[in-house]
C-alpha positions in Angstrom: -156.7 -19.4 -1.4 -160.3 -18.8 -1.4 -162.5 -21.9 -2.9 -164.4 -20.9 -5.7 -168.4 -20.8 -5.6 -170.4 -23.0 -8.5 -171.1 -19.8 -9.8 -168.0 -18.5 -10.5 -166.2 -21.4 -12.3 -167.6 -20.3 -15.9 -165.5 -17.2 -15.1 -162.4 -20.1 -15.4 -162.5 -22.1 -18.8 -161.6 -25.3 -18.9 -157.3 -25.0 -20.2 -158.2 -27.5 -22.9 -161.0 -26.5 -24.6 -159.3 -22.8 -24.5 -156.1 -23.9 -26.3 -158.3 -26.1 -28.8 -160.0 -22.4 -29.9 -156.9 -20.9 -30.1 -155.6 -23.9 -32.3 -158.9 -23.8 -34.2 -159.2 -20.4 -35.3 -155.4 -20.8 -36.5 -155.8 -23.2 -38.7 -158.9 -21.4 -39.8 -156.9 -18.2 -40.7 -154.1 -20.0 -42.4 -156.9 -21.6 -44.9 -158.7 -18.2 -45.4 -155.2 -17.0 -46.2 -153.8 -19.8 -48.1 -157.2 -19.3 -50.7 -157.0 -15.3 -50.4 -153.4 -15.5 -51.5 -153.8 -17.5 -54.4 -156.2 -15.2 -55.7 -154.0 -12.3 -54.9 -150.9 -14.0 -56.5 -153.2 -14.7 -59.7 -154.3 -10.8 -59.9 -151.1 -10.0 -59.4 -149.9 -11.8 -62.5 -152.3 -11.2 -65.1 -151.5 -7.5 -64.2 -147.8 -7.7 -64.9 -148.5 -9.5 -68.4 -151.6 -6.8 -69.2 -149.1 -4.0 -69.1 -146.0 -6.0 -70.1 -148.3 -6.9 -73.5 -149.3 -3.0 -73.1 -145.2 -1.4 -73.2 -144.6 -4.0 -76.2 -147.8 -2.7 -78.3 -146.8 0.6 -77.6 -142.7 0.1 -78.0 -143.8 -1.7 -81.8 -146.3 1.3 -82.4 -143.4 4.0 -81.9 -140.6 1.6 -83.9 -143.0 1.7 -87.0 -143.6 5.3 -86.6 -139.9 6.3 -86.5 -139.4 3.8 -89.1 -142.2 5.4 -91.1 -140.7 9.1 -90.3 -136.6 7.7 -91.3 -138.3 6.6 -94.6 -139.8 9.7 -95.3 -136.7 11.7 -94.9 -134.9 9.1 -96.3 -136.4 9.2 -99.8 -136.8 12.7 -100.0 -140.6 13.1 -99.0 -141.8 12.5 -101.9 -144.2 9.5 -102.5 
């Protein structure tokens, strides 16, 4: 096996420092996503209660119409 010349051993990183980065940028990612998530998870929520609050205005809106229409018939439309 050849030796290596002085100026070919940045080509080679150290092992350790290499597995640090790797270990690094990990934990980094799994922060980022941690934070993202809870945001995501938060957006996601008020948007199922925006349109759950949405079907039940509109469900009550079409009960007191039919309501309003049965009543009509009901008393002969007059009134």
């Amino acid at each position: 096996m050849p030796k290596a010349k002085p100026s070919d051993l940045s080509a080679f990183p150290e092992p350790h420092s290499s597995g640090f980065a790797l270990v690094a940028v990990l934990i980094f990612l799994l922060i980022v996503s941690a934070i993202t998530s809870t945001f995501a998870l938060t957006a996601w929520t008020r948007l199922k209660i925006a349109s759950n609050e949405t079907e039940s205005q509109r469900l009550g809106l079409l009960a007191e119409g039919l309501t309003n229409v049965l009543a009509a018939r009901l008393s002969g439309g007059r009134g």
